[in-house]
C-alpha positions in Angstrom: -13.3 -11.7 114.5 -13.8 -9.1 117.3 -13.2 -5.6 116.7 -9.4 -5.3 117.5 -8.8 -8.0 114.5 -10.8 -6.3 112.2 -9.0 -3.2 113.1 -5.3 -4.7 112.6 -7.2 -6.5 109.4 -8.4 -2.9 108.0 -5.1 -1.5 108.9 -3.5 -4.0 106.8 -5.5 -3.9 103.8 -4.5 0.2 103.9 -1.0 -0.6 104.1 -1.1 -3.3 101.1 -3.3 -0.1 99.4 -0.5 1.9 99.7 1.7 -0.5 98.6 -0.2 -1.2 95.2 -0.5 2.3 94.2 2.8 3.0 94.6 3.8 0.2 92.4 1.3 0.9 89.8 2.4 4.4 89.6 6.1 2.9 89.1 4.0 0.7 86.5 2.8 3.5 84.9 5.7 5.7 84.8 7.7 3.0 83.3 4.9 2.3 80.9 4.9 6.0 79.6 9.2 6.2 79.1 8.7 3.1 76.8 6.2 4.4 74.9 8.1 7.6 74.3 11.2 5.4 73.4 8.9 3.4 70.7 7.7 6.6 69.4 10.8 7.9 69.4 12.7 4.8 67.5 14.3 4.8 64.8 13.9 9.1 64.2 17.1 10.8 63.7 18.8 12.3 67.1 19.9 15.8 66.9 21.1 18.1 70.2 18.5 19.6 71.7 20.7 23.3 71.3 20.5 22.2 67.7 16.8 22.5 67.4 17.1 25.7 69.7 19.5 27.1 66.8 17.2 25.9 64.0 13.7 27.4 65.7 16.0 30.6 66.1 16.9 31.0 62.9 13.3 29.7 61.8 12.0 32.5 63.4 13.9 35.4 62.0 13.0 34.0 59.1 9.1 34.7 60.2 10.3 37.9 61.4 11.3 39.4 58.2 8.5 37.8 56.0 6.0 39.9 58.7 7.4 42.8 58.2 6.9 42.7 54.4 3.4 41.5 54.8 1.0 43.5 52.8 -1.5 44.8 55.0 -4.4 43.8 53.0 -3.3 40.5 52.8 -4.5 40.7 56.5 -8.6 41.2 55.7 -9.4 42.8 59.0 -13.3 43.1 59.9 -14.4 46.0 61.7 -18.0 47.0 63.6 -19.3 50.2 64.5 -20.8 49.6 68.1 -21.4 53.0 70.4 -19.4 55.4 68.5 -16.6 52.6 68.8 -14.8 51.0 65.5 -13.9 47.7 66.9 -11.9 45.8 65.3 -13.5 42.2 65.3 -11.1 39.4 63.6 -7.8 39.6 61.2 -7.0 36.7 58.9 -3.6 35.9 60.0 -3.1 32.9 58.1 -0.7 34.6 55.8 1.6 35.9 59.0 3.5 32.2 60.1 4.0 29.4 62.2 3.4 29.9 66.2 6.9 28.4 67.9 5.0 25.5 69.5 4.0 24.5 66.0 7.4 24.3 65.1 8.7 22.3 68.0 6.1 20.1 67.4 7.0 19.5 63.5 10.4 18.8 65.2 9.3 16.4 67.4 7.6 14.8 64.5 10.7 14.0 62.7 13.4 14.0 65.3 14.0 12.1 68.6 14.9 14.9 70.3 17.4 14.6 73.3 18.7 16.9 76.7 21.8 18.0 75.9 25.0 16.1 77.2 28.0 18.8 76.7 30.9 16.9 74.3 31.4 19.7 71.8 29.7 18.6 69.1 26.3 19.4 67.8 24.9 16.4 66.6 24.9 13.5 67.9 24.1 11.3 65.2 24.3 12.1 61.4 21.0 13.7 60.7 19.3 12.8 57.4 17.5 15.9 56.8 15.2 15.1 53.5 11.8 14.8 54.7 9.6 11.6 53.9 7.1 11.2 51.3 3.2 11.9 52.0 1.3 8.5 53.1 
């Protein structure tokens, strides 16, 4: 082969490279939705405005249990460090859930879906008792 072949020959292989990642991307992407689809088989469906409403209400919940939290509940550790009180760590294990936490407890038990606007807010019947510890 001269060097004009193996050009066109190089230029080629690149194309076919090209080719190839694009369809193992598309493999990959395809491969991801169906794992989501077999973790997500067989939970409950419930709206995602449902869950919305639910971590809403969740959180008001949260709201008024920290405002009635007894302060020395909290076990706050100060230091003393240049004519400073610095106030190094607060045990706030007693204060609630972080938001995130709660989506992903959700997530856990639901297969949770974008919502598609038909007027009602489920859309399937929800079983909501919570299975038994493995």
């Amino acid at each position: 082969m001269d060097k004009e072949q193996l050009k066109v020959k190089v230029e080629a292989l690149r194309a076919n490279e090209v080719v190839a990642l694009e369809a193992l991307d598309t493999a990959k992407t395809k491969r991801m939705r169906a794992e989501q689809e077999l973790a997500d088989a067989g939970k409950p469906v419930i709206r995602e405005s449902l869950v919305v409403d639910l971590i809403s209400e969740l959180e008001s919940v949260f709201a008024d249990t920290i405002g009635s939290i007894d302060t020395s509940d909290l076990s706050p550790e100060f230091s003393l460090n240049y004519n400073e009180v610095q106030l190094d760590c607060i045990d706030l294990d007693c204060v609630g859930v972080d938001t995130d936490e709660l989506h992903a407890v959700f997530d856990g038990f639901f297969a949770i879906k974008e919502d598609i606007d038909n007027g009602d807010d489920l859309i399937a019947h929800v079983d909501m008792t919570i299975p038994a510890c493995r």
